[in-house]
DOBAZA-114718 format. One line per field, with one value per residue (C-alpha): residue number from 1; z, x, y. Coordinates in pm, 1 decimal, always signed. Layout:
// residues N
i: [NUM|...] $
w: [Z|...] $
u: [X|...] $
v: [Y|...] $
// end
This chain:
// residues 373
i: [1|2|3|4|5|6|7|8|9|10|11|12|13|14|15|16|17|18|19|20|21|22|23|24|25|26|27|28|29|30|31|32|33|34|35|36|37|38|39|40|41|42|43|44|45|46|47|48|49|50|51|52|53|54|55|56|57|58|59|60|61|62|63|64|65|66|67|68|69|70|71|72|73|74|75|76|77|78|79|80|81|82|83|84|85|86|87|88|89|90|91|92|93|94|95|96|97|98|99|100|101|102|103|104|105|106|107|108|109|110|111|112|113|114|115|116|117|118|119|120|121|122|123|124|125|126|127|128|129|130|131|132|133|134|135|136|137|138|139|140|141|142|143|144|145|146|147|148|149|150|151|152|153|154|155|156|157|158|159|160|161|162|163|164|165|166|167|168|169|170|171|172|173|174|175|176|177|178|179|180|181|182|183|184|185|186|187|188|189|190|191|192|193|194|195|196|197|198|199|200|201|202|203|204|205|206|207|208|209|210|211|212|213|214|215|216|217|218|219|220|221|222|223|224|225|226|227|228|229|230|231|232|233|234|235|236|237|238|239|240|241|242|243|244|245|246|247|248|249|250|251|252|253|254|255|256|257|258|259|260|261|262|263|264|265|266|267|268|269|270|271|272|273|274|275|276|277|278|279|280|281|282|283|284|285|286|287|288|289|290|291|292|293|294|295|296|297|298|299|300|301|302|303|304|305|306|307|308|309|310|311|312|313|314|315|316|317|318|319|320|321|322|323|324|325|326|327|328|329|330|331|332|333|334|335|336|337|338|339|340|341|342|343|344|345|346|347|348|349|350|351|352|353|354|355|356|357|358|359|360|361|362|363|364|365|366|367|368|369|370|371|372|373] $
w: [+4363.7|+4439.7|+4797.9|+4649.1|+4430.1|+4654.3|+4893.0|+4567.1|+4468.6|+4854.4|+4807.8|+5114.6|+4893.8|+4814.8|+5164.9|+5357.2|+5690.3|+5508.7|+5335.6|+5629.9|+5767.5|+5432.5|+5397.3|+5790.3|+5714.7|+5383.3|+5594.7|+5893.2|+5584.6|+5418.9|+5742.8|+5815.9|+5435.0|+5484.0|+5827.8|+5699.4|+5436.1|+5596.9|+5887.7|+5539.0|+5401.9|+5719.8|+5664.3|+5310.9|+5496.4|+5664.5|+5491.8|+5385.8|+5368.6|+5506.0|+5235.6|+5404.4|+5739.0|+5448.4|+5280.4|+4944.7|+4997.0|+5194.4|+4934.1|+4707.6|+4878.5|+4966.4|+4596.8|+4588.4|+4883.1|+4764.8|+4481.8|+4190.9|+3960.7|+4014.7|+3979.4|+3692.4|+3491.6|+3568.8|+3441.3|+3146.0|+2961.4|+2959.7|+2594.7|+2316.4|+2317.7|+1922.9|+1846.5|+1607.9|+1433.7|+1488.7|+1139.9|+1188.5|+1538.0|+1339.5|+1056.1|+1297.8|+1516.1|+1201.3|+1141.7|+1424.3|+1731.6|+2030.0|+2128.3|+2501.0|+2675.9|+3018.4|+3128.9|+3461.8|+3810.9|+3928.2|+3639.7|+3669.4|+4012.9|+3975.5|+3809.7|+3574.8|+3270.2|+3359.5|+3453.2|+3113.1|+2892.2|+3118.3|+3084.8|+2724.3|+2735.0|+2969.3|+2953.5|+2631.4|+2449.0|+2253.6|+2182.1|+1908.2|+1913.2|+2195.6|+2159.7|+2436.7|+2457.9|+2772.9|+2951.7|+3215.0|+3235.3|+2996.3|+3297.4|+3434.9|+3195.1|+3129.5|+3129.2|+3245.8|+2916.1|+2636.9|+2323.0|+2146.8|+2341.6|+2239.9|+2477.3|+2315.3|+2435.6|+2411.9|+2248.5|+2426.1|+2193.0|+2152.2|+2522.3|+2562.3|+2948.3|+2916.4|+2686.3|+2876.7|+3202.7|+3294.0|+3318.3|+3185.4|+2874.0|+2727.6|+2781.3|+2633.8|+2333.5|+2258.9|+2147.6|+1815.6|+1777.3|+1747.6|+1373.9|+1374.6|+1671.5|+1506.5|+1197.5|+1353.6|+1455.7|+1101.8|+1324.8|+1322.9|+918.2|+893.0|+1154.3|+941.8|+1229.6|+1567.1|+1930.8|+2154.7|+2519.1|+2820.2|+3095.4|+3333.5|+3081.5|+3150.8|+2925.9|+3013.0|+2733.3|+2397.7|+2222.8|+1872.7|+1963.0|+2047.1|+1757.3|+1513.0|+1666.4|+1603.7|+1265.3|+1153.1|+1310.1|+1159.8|+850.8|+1079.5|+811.6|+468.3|+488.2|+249.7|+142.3|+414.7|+690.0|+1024.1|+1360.8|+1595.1|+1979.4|+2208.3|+2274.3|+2623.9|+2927.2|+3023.8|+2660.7|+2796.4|+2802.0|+2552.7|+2248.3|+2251.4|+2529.5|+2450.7|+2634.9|+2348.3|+1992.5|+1651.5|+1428.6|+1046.2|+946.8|+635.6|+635.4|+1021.2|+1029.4|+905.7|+1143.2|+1439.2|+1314.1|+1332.9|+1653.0|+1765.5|+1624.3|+1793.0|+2183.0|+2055.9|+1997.9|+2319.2|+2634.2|+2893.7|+2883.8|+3068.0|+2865.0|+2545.8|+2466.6|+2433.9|+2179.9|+2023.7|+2035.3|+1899.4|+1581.9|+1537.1|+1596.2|+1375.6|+1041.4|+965.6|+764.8|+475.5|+719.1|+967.7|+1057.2|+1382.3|+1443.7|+1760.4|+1859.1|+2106.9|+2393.6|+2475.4|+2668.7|+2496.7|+2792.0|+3139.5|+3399.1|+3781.7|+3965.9|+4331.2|+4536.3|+4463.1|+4082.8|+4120.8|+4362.8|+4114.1|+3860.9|+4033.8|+4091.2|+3787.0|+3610.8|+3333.2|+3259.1|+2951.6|+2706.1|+2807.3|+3177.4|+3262.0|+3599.2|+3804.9|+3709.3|+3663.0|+3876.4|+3879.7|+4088.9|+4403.9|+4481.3|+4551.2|+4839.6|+4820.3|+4949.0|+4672.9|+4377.0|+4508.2|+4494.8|+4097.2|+3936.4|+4089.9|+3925.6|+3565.9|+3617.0|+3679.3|+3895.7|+4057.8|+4480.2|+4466.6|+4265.4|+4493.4|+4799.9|+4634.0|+4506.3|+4217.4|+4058.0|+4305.0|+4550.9|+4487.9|+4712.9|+4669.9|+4684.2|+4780.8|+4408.7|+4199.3|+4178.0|+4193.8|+4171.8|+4340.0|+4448.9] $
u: [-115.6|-314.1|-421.4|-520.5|-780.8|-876.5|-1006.4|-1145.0|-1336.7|-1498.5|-1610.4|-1375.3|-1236.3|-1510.2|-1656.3|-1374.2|-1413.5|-1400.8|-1051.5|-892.2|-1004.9|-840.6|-518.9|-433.5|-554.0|-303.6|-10.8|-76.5|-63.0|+259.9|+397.9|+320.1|+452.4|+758.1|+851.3|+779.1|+1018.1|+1234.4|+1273.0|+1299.2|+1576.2|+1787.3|+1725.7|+1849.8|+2217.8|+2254.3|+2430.8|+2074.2|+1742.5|+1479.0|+1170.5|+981.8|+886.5|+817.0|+423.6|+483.5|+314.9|+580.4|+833.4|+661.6|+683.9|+1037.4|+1125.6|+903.8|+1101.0|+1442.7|+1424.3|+1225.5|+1394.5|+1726.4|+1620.6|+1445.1|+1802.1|+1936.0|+1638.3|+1519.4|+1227.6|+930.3|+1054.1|+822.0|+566.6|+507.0|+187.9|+346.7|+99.9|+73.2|+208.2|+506.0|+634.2|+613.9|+771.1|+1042.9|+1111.7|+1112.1|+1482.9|+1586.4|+1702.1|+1863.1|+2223.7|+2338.5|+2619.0|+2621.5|+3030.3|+3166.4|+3039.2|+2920.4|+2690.3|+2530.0|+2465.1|+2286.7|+2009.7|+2154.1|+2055.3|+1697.3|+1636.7|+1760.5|+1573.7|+1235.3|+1249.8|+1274.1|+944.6|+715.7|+870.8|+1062.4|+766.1|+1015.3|+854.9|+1116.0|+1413.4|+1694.7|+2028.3|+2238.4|+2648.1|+2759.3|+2975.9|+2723.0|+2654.2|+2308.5|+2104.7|+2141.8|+1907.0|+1701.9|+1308.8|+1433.2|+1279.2|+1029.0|+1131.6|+1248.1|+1586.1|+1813.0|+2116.8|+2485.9|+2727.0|+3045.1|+3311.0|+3637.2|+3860.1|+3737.2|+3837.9|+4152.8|+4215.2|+4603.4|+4620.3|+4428.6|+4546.9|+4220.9|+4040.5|+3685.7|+3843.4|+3842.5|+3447.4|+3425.9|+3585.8|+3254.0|+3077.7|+3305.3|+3200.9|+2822.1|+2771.9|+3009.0|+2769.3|+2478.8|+2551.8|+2553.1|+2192.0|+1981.9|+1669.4|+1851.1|+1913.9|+1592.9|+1801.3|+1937.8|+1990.4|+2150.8|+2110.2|+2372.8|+2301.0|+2507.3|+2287.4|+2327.1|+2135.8|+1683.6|+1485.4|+1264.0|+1019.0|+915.3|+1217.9|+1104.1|+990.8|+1389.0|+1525.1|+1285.1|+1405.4|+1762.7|+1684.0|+1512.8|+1801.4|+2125.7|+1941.9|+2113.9|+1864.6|+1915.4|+2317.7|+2532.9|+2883.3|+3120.3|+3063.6|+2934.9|+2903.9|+2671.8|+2747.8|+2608.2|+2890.9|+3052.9|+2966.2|+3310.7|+3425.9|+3780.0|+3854.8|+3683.5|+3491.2|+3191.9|+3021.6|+2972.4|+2709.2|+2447.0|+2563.5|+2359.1|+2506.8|+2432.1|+2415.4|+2579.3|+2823.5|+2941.0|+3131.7|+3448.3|+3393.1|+3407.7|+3711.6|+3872.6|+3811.2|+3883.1|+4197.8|+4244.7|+4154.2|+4367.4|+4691.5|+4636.6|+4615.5|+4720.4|+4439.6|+4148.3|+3865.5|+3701.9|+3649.8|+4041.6|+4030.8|+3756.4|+3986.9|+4294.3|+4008.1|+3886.1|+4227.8|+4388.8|+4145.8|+4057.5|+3771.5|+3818.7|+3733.6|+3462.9|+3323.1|+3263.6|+2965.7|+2884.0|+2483.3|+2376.8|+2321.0|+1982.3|+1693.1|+1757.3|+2018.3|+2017.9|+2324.2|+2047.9|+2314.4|+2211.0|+1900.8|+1714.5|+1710.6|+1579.5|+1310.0|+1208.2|+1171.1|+998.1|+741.7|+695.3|+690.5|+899.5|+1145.6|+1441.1|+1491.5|+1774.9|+1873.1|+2279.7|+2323.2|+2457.3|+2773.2|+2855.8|+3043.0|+2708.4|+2540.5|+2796.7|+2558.6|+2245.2|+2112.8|+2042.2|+1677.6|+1622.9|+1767.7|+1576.8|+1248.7|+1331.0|+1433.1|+1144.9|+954.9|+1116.0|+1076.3|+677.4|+715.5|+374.0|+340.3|+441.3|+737.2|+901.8|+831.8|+989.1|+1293.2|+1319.4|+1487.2|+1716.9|+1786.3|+2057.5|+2398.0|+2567.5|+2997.0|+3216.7|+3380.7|+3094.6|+2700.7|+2597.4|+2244.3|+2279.7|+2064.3] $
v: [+14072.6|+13737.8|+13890.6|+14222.2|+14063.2|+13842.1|+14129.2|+14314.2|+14066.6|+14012.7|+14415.5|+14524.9|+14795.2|+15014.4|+15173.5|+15388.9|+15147.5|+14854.9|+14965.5|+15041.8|+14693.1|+14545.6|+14698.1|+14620.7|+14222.8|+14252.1|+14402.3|+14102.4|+13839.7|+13989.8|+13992.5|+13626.2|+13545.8|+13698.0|+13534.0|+13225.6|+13275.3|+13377.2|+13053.5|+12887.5|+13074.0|+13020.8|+12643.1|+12695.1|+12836.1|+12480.1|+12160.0|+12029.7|+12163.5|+11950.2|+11959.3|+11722.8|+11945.2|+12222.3|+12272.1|+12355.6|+12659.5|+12812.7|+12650.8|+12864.7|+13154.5|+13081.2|+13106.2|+13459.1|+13548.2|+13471.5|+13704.3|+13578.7|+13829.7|+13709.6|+13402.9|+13432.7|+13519.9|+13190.4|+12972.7|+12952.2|+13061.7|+12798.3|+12594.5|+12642.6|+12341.5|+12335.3|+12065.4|+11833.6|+11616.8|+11226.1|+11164.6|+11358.0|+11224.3|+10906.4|+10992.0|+11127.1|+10803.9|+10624.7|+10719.0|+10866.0|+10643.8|+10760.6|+10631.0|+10628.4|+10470.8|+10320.6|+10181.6|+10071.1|+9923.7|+10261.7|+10318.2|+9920.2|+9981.9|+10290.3|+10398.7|+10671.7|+10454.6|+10394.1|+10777.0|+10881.7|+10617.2|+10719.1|+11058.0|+11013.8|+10781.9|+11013.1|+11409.2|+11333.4|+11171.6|+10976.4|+10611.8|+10532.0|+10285.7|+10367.7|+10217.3|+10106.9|+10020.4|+9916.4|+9613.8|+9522.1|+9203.4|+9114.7|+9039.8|+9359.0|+9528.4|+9246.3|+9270.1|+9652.5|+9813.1|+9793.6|+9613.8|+9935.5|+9962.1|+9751.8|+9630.5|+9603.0|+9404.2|+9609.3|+9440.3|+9381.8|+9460.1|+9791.5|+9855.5|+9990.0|+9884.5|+10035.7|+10289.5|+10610.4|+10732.6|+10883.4|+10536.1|+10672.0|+10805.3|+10426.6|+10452.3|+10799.2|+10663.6|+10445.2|+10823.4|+10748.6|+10381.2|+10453.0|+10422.4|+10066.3|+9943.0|+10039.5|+9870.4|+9573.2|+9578.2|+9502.5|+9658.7|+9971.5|+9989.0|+10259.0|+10482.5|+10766.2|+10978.4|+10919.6|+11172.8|+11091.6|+11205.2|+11106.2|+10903.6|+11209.6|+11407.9|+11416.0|+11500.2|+11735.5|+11835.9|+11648.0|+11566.7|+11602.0|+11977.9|+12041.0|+11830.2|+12047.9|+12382.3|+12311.2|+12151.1|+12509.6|+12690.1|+12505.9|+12326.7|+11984.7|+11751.8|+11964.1|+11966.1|+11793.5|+11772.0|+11759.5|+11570.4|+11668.7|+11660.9|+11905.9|+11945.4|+12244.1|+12484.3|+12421.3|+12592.5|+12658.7|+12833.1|+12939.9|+12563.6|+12358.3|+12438.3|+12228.2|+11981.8|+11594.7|+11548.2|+11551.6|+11493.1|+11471.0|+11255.5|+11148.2|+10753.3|+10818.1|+11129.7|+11125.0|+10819.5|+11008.6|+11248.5|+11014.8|+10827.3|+11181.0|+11277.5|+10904.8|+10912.2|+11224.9|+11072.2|+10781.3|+10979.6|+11184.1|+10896.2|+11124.6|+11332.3|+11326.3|+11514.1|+11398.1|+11709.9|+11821.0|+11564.6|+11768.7|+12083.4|+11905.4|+11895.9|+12212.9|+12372.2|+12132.1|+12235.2|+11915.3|+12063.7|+11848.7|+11522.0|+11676.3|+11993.6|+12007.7|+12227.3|+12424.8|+12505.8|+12798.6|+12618.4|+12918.5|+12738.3|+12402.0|+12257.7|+12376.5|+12329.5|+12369.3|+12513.4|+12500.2|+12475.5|+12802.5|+12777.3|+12410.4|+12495.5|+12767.6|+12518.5|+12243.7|+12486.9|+12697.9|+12308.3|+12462.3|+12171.1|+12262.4|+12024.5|+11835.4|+11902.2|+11804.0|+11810.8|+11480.4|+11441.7|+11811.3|+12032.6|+12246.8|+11973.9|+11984.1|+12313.9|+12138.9|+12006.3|+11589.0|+11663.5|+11904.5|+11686.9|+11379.7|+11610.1|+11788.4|+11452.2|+11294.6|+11575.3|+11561.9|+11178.2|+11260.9|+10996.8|+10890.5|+10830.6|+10468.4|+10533.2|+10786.5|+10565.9|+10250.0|+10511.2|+10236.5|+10545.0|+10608.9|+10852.3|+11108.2|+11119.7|+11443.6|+11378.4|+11690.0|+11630.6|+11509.0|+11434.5|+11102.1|+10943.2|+10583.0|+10306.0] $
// end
């Protein structure tokens, strides 16, 4: 379409000679296009493709190439970029605060933590306070962030070392201890309402924009009466009910909630999913103590799930909301050149960053994603 107004516009399409002369250049570019496409889609068939002997022109039209309608059903639409007004974005980091947690030796020597919290600032456009539980040691975060993320130490009795036989269920367990952390910080007193997101979670477009959507959608700010929880329905629905990756929790009203569903992990050791636990919940009725509540997941959280969808998106620049992908099963699908290049992207990362990889650089496992120093 491009090519055919390009030669419209240069008048080859009006006298008879002159179109002949056109549609014969058009057929030797197509031709070209679709050859070099094509030595790029062979690449694509190897362990790794190599992005840094490929122009991102012919990246581009390696995408076109590989079906962009196909494509196109797997990624979602552009999110809606609402204008919200200075006054309101303050208002809304006023009492709202973000809560993440960041456990173990693999997570301190990585970079999972500082991805998250600066995808938040840049893409997320989130400037309010972040609150951080973890049991690194305090100089591993220090001078890391601006003075609106706070660093908790995590308390060691609330680590239960023996009790889970999956060893990162005694971390998961913190998601139920936000509220009692938080109320232990008298900075965080104005914080009436708390997003949980896992550190392999980016943020990908301004938060607020999401947090608004949902708030229309499921009245999340205007309920009362029984407490609540909201988490976006799991991908795998045959399994589990609803994903703990990103959470919206209430100050006031949620705290019951959470001592359900920890008492739930609690009396279930030998199993390795948080959100079982969840299940055990809803299945249970506890409806008295907590409704769990489960939001369409639509274009608000996106699983990439191999190279072609994320080359479509690094180039069509149309980041979701919330983007889960490193530690997800999803992620064993893409290709450690292409993650390096899309998280560098959602990072908006300028030259000197991605030289320095001061973010990291991403090592794909046969079991899991990582992203690693």
């Amino acid at each position: 379409m491009m090519i055919h107004k390009k030669f419209y516009k240069s008048g080859l399409t009006t006298p008879p000679l002159k179109a002949i002369v056109a549609l014969a250049a058009l057929v030797i570019v197509v031709f070209t296009i679709s050859f070099d496409a094509s030595s790029i889609t062979d690449s694509s068939n190897s362990s790794s493709l190599d992005l840094s002997s490929v122009s991102p022109r012919d990246l581009l039209e390696y995408q076109i190439h590989s079906n962009k309608d196909r494509l196109s059903k797997h990624i979602p639409n552009s999110p809606h970029h609402e204008e919200v007004s200075s006054s309101e974005k303050a208002k809304f980091e006023a009492d709202s605060a973000i809560a993440l947690i960041s456990f173990g030796k693999e997570a301190a020597n990585g970079t999972l933590l500082e991805q998250c919290i600066l995808s938040l600032r840049r893409r997320g456009e989130f400037d309010g306070k972040v609150m951080v539980i973890t049991d690194a040691p305090r100089e591993r975060y220090e001078g890391e962030f601006d003075e609106n993320v706070i660093i908790l130490k995590a308390k060691e009795e609330d680590i239960l070392y023996d009790h889970f036989t999956a060893p990162a269920m005694k971390y998961k367990r913190f998601k139920t201890l936000l509220i009692d952390y938080m109320d232990d910080v008298p900075e965080l007193d104005p914080i009436e309402w708390i997003y949980y997101l896992d550190i392999d979670i980016l943020v990908g477009s301004p938060f607020i924009t999401m947090a608004k959507a949902l708030n229309e959608k499921y009245y999340i700010r205007q309920r009362f009466g029984t407490p609540s929880v909201y988490m976006f329905k799991d991908p795998n629905p045959e399994k589990f009910s609803l994903n703990s990756g990103f959470i919206v929790l209430n100050r006031r009203t949620s705290d019951q909630c959470l001592d359900t569903w920890r008492n739930a992990i609690d009396i279930h050791p030998h199993s390795g999913f948080d959100q079982a636990s969840i299940n055990y919940v809803i299945e249970n009725e506890y409806s008295n103590h907590c409704k769990m509540v489960g939001l369409d997941v639509e274009d608000y959280l996106t699983y990439p799930n191999g190279d072609d969808e994320l080359i479509h998106v690094i180039f069509e620049k149309h980041f979701s909301p919330l983007i889960h992908i490193f530690n997800s099963c999803f992620a064993q699908k893409v290709s450690p050149e292409v993650m390096e290049k899309f998280v560098a992207d959602v990072l908006d990362l300028n030259d000197s960053e991605r030289e320095e990889h001061k973010y990291g650089k991403s090592v794909i496992h046969p079991s899991t994603a990582k992203w690693s120093r």
